[in-house]
LOKOLMI-829059 format. One record per residue (C-alpha): residue number from 1; z, y, x. Coordinates in Angstrom, 2 decimals, padded with zeros to 5 digits, always signed. Layout:
N
NUM | Z | Y | X
...
***
This chain:
386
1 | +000.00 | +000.00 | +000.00
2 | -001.04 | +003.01 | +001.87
3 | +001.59 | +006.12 | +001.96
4 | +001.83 | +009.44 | +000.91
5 | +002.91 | +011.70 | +003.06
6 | +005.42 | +015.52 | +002.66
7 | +005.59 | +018.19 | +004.54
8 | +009.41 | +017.56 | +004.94
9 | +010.29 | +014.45 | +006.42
10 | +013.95 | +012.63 | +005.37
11 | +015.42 | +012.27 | +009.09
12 | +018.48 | +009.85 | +010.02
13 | +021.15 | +011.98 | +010.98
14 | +024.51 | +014.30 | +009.80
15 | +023.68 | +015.59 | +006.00
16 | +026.28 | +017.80 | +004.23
17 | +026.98 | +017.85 | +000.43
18 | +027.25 | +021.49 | -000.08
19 | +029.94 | +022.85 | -002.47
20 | +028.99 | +024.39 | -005.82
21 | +030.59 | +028.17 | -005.53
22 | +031.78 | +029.70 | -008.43
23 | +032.54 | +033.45 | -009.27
24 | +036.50 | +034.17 | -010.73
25 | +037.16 | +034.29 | -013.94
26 | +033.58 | +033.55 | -015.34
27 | +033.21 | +030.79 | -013.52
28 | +029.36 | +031.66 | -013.28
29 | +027.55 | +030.40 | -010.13
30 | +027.67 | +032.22 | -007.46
31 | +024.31 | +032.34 | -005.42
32 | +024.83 | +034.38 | -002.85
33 | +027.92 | +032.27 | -000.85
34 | +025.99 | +029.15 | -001.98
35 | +023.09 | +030.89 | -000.39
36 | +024.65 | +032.05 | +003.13
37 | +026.88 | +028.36 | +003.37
38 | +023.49 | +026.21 | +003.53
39 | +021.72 | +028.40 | +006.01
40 | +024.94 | +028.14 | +008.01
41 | +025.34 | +024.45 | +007.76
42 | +021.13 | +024.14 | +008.28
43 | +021.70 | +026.16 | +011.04
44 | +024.25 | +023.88 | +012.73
45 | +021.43 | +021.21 | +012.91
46 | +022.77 | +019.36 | +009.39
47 | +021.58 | +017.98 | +006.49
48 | +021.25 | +019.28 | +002.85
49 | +022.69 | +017.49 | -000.05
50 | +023.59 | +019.73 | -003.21
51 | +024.66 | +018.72 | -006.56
52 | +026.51 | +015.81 | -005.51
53 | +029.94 | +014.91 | -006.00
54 | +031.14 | +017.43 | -003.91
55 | +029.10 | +020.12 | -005.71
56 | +030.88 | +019.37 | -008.74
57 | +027.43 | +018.13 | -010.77
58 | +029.31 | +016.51 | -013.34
59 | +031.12 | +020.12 | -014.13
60 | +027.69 | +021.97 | -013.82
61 | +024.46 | +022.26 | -016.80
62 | +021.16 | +020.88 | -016.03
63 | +019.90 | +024.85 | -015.73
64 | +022.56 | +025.25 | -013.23
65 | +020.99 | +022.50 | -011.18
66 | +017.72 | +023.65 | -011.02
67 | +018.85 | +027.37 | -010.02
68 | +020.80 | +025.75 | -007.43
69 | +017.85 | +023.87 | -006.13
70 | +015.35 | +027.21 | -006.52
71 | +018.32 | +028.76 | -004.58
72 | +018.49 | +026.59 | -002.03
73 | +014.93 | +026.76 | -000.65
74 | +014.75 | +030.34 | -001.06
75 | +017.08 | +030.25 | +001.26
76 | +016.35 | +027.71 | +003.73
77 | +012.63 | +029.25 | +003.49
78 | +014.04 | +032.97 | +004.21
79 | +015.86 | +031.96 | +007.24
80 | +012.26 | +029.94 | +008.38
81 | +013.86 | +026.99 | +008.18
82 | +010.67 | +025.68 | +006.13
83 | +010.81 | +022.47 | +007.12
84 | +014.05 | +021.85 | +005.91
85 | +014.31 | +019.07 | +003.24
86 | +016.57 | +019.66 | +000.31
87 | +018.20 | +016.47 | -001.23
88 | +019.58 | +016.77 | -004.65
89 | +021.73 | +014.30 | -006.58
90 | +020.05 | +013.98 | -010.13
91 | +022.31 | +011.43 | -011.81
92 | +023.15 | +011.56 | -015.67
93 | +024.05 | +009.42 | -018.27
94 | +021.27 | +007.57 | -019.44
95 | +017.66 | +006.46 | -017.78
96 | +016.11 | +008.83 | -020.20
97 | +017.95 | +011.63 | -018.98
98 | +018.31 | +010.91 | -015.16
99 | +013.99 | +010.34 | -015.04
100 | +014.07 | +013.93 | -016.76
101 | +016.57 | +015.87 | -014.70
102 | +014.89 | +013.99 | -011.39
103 | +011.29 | +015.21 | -012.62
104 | +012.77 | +018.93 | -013.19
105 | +014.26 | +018.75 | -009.74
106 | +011.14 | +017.77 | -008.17
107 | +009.73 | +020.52 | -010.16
108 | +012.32 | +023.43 | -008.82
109 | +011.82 | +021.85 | -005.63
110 | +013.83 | +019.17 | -004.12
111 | +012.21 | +017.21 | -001.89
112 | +014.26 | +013.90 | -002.86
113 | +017.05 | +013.04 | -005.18
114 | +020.16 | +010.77 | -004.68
115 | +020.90 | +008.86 | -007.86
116 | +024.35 | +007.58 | -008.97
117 | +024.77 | +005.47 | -011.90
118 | +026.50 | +006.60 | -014.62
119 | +030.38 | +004.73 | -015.14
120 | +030.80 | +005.45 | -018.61
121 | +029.80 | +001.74 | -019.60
122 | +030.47 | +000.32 | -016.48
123 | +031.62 | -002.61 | -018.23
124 | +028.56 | -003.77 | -019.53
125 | +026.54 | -002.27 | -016.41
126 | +025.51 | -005.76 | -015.13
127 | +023.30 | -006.51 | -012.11
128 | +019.97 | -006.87 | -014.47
129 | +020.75 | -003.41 | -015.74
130 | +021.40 | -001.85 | -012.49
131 | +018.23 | -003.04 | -010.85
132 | +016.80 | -002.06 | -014.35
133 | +017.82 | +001.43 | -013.77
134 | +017.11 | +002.06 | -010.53
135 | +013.77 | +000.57 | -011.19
136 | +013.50 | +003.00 | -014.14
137 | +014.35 | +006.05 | -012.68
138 | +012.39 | +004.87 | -008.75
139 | +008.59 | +004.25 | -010.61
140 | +009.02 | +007.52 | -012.58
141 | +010.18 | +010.06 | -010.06
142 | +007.61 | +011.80 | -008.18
143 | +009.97 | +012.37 | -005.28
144 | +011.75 | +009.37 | -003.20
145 | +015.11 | +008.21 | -004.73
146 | +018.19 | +007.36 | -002.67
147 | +020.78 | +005.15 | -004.41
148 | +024.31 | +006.07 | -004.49
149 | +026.90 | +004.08 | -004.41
150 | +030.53 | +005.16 | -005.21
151 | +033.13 | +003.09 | -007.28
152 | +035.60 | +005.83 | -007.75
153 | +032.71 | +008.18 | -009.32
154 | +030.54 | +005.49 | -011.34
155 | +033.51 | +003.86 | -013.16
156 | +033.72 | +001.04 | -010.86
157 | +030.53 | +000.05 | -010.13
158 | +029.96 | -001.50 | -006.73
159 | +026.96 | -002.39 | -005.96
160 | +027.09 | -005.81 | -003.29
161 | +024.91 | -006.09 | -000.11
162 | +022.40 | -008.18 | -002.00
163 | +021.39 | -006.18 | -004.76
164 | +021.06 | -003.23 | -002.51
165 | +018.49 | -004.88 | -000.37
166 | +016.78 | -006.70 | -003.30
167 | +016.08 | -003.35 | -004.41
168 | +015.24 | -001.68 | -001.23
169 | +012.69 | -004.77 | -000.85
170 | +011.49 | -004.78 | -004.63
171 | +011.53 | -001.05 | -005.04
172 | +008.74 | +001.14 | -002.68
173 | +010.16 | +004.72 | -003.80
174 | +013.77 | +004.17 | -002.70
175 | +014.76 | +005.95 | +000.58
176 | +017.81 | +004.87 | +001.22
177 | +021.66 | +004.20 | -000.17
178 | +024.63 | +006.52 | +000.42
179 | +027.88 | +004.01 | +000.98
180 | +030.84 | +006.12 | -000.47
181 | +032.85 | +002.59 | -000.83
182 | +033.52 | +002.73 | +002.43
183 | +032.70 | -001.27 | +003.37
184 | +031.50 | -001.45 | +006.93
185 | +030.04 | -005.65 | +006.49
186 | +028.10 | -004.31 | +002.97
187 | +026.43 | -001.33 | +005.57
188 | +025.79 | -003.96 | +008.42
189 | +024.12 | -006.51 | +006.80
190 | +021.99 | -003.74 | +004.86
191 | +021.36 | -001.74 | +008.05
192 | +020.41 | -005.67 | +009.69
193 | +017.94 | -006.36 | +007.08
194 | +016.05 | -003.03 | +006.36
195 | +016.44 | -002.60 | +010.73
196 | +014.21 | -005.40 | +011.23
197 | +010.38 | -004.51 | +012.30
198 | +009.48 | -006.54 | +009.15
199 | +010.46 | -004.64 | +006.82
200 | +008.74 | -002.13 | +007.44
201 | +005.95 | -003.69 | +007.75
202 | +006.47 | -006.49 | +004.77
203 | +008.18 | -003.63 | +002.23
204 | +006.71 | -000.01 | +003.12
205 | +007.94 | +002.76 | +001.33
206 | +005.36 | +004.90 | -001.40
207 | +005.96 | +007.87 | +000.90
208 | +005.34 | +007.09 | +004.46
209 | +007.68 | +010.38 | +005.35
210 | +010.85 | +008.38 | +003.93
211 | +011.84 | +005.41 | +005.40
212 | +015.03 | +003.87 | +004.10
213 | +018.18 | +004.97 | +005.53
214 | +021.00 | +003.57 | +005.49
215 | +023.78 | +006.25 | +005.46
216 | +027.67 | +006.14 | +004.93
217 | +029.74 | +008.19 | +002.89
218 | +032.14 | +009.24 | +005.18
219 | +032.15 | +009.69 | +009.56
220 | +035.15 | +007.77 | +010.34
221 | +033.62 | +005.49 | +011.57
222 | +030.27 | +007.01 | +012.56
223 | +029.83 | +005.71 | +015.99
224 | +030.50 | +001.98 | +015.41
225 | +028.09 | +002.28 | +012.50
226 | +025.32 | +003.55 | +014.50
227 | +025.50 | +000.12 | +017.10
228 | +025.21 | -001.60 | +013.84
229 | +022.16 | -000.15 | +012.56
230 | +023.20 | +002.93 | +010.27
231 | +021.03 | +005.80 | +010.23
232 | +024.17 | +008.54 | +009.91
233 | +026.18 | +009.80 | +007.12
234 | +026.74 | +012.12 | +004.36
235 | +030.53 | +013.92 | +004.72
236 | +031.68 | +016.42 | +003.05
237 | +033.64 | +017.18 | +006.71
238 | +030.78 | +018.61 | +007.82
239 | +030.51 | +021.59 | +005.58
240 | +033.76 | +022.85 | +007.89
241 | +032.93 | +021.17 | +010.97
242 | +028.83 | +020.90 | +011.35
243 | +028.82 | +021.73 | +014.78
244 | +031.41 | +018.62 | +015.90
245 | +029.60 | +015.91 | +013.92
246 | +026.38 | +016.77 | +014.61
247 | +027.42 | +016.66 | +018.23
248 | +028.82 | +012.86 | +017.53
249 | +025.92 | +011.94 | +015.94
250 | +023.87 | +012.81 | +019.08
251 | +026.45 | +010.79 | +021.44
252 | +026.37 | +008.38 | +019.30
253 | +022.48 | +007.68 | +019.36
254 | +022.55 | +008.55 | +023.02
255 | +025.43 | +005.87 | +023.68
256 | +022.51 | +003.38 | +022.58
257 | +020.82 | +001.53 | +025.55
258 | +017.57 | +000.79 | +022.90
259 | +016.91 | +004.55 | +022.21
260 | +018.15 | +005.58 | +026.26
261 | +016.24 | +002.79 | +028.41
262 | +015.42 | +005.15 | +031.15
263 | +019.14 | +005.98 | +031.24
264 | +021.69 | +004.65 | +033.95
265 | +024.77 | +002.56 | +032.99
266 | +026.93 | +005.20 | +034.05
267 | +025.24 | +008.27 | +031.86
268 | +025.31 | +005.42 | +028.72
269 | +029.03 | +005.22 | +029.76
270 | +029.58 | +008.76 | +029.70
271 | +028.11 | +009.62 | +026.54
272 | +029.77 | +006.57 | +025.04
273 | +033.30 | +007.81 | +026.36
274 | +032.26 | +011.05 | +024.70
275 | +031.27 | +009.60 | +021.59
276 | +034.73 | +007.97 | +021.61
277 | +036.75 | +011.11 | +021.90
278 | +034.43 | +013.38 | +019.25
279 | +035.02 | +009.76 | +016.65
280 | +038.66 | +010.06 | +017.14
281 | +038.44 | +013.45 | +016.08
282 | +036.13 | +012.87 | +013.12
283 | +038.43 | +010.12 | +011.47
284 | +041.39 | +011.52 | +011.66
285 | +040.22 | +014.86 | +009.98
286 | +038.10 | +013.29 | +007.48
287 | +041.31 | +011.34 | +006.39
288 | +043.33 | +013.98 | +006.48
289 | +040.53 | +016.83 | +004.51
290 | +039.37 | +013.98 | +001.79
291 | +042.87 | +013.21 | +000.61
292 | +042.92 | +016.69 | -000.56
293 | +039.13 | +016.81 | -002.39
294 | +037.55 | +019.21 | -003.16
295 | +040.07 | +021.94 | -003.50
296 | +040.98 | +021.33 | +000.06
297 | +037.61 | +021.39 | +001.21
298 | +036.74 | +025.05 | -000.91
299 | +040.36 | +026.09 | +000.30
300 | +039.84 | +025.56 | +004.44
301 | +036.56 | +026.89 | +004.19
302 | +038.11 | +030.30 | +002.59
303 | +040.21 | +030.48 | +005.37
304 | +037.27 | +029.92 | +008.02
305 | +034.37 | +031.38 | +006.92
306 | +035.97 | +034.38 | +004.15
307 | +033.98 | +032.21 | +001.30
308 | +034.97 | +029.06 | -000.63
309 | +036.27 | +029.97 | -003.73
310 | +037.40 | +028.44 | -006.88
311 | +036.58 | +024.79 | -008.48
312 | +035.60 | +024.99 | -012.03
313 | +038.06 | +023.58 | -015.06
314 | +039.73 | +021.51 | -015.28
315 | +039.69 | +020.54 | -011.10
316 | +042.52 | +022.67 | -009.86
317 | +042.64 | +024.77 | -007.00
318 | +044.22 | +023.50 | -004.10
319 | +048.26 | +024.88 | -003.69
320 | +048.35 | +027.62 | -000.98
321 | +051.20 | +025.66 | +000.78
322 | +049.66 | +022.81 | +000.56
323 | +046.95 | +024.31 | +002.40
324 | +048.74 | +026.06 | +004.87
325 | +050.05 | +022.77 | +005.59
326 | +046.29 | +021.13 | +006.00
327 | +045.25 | +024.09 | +008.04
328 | +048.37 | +023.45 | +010.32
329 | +047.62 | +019.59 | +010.35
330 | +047.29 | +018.38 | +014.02
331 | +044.01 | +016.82 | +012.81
332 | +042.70 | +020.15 | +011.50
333 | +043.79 | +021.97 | +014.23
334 | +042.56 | +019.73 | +017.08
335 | +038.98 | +019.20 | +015.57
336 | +038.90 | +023.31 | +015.10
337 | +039.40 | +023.60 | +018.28
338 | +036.23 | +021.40 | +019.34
339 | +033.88 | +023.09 | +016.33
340 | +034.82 | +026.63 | +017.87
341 | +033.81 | +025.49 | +021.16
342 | +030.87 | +023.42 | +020.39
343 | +029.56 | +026.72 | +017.75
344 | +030.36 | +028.76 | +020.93
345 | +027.80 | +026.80 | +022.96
346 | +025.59 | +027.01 | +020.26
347 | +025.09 | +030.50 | +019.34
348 | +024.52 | +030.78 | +023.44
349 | +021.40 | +028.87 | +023.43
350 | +020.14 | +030.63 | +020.82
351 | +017.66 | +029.49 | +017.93
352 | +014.67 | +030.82 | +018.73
353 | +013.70 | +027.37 | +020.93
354 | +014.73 | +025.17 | +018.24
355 | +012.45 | +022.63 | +017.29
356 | +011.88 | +021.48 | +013.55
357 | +013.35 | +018.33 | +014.75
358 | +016.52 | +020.02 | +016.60
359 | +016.61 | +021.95 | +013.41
360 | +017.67 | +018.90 | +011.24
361 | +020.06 | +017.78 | +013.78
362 | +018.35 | +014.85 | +014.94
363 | +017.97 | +015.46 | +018.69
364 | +018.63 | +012.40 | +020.72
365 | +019.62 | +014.31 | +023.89
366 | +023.22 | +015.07 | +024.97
367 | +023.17 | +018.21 | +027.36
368 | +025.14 | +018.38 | +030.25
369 | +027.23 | +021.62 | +029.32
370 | +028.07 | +019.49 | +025.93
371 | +029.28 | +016.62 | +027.92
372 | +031.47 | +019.11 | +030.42
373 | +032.75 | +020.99 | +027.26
374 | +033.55 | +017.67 | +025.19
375 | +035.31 | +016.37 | +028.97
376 | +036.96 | +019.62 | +029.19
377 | +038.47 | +019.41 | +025.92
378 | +039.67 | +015.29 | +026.05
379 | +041.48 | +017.06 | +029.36
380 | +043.08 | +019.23 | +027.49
381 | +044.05 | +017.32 | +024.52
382 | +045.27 | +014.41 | +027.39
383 | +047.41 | +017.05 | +029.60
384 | +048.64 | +018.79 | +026.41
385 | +050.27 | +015.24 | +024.95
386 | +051.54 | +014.25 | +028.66
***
């Protein structure tokens, strides 16, 4: 089956689900933050995900979707970031409804859509139905569909290793799954079978452009996923700490002896030592932000960036000493520390070099001043505890 192609490849790597802002009071969307937080987070070399669980799509209309995906790409477009692909969760409650709001999408212009299925009759959501669904919803979109699959959101619906690659075999328009269960085996033994030359080969996708990634739902455990096959991950850490995980997500693909044969044992070493001490930074936070959801998230990013805002009813904001407590978190504080440095580094370099590639994060290179700087840092942290 020959593919089609788009102008904006999906590319493994770090992807962020971007908050939904709201104004106070109203509670009406507010563009603008939503606006300046994706070029920020597009601008740290990360993915975009919006109107996900972390954007609060269940709380937000259909219309509100749309201008959130029009938003978007005006946005990524006026910071010339055009090659930037916008992923947009387009979930609802019924086939019916999920082909329509995934066609509208495509319309306003996402460039793929991330599907969850709906929980309310998770009871009688079998494995026929499921495939069913994503069937459905997979033949009728006109952009690539990743699946989504998250228990605590879809009413207890987890979908098993085996129906996840049946589809991804059966299925030519699904790019990928996003694991928010959190099962390391069920992403190995998907990663194996979708990882081998054959299946690309045996199972191509309708659009050459997206291949199927396999992705996990948090970066805890990032680097150890990556040896077994995973393609990166979708965390809501990075929409306070881009910089850091983007950074692991390059040590961790340059720790690889397949993708670094010219490499010596020692430099593999190195960047896997590195890897080590950015993954131990990465798991603890993401721990210690995701117990707090998405208050906690909205509430450190007021105190960082000046923007974050309010959820909208009936999520509650997040207590202010609760938060000063998070901030103050030796988790949140030591991973700070690193994003300050590593943003430092960043804005040093400058864009204007950037490469669409380097633009989506997906650089395979480690520089030398990030391996001093990540060294300088594990120093630090190591002479600090002594």
């Amino acid at each position: 089956m020959p593919g089609i192609s788009t102008s904006r490849p999906l590319l493994p790597g770090i992807y962020a689900p971007i908050p939904t802002f709201f104004l106070p009071g109203s509670e009406d969307l507010d563009i603008p933050t939503f606006q300046k937080h994706i070029v920020r987070i597009a601008s740290a070399n990360v993915g975009i995900l919006i109107c996900g669980s972390m954007g609060e799509a269940h709380h937000i209309s259909h219309s509100e979707r749309l201008e959130l995906i029009r938003a978007a790409r005006s946005a990524l477009d006026g910071a010339n970031m055009h090659s930037t692909c916008i992923v947009v969760g387009t979930g609802a409650g019924s086939t019916r409804e999920t082909i329509q709001l995934t066609k509208a999408a495509a319309d306003a212009g996402a460039d793929y859509a991330i599907v969850i299925p709906s929980g309310y009759f998770a009871g009688q959501f079998d494995r026929k139905a499921l495939k069913g669904f994503f069937r459905d919803v997979s033949e009728a979109s006109p952009i690539p569909v990743m699946v989504y699959n998250f228990p605590g959101a879809a009413g207890g619906i987890d979908m098993d290793s085996d129906l996840i690659e049946e589809m991804a075999m059966e299925l030519p328009n699904l790019c990928g799954v996003k694991l928010t269960c959190g099962n390391v085996g069920k992403l190995t033994r998907i990663a194996a079978t979708v990882g081998k030359p054959s299946f690309a080969s045996k199972y191509p996708r309708k659009n050459k452009d997206a291949p199927f990634l396999v992705l996990g739902g948090f970066v805890d455990f990032l680097l150890p996923s990556v040896f077994a096959g995973a393609h990166g991950a979708i965390t809501g850490l990075a929409n306070l700490y881009p910089h850091t995980l983007n950074a692991l997500w390059q040590t961790s693909i340059t720790s690889l002896p397949s993708t670094a044969s010219s490499a010596s044992p020692a430099s593999l070493t190195q960047a896997l030592t590195s890897g080590m001490h950015l993954q131990d930074l990465a798991a603890h936070a993401d721990r210690t932000v995701a117990v707090t959801g998405i208050a906690g998230t909205k509430w450190m990013m007021q105190r960082r960036f000046g923007y974050g805002g309010v959820t909208r009813l009936p999520l509650r904001p997040l207590d202010d000493s609760v938060g000063e407590t998070l901030r103050a978190h030796a988790h949140c504080v030591a991973i700070e520390e690193m994003e300050k440095s590593l943003e430092k580094e960043h804005k040093a370099k400058g864009r204007a070099s950037l490469s669409a590639k380097q633009q989506h994060g997906r650089s395979s290179s480690l520089s030398g001043s990030l391996r001093s700087l990540i060294g300088s840092l594990r120093g630090k942290k190591t002479s600090t505890a002594a």
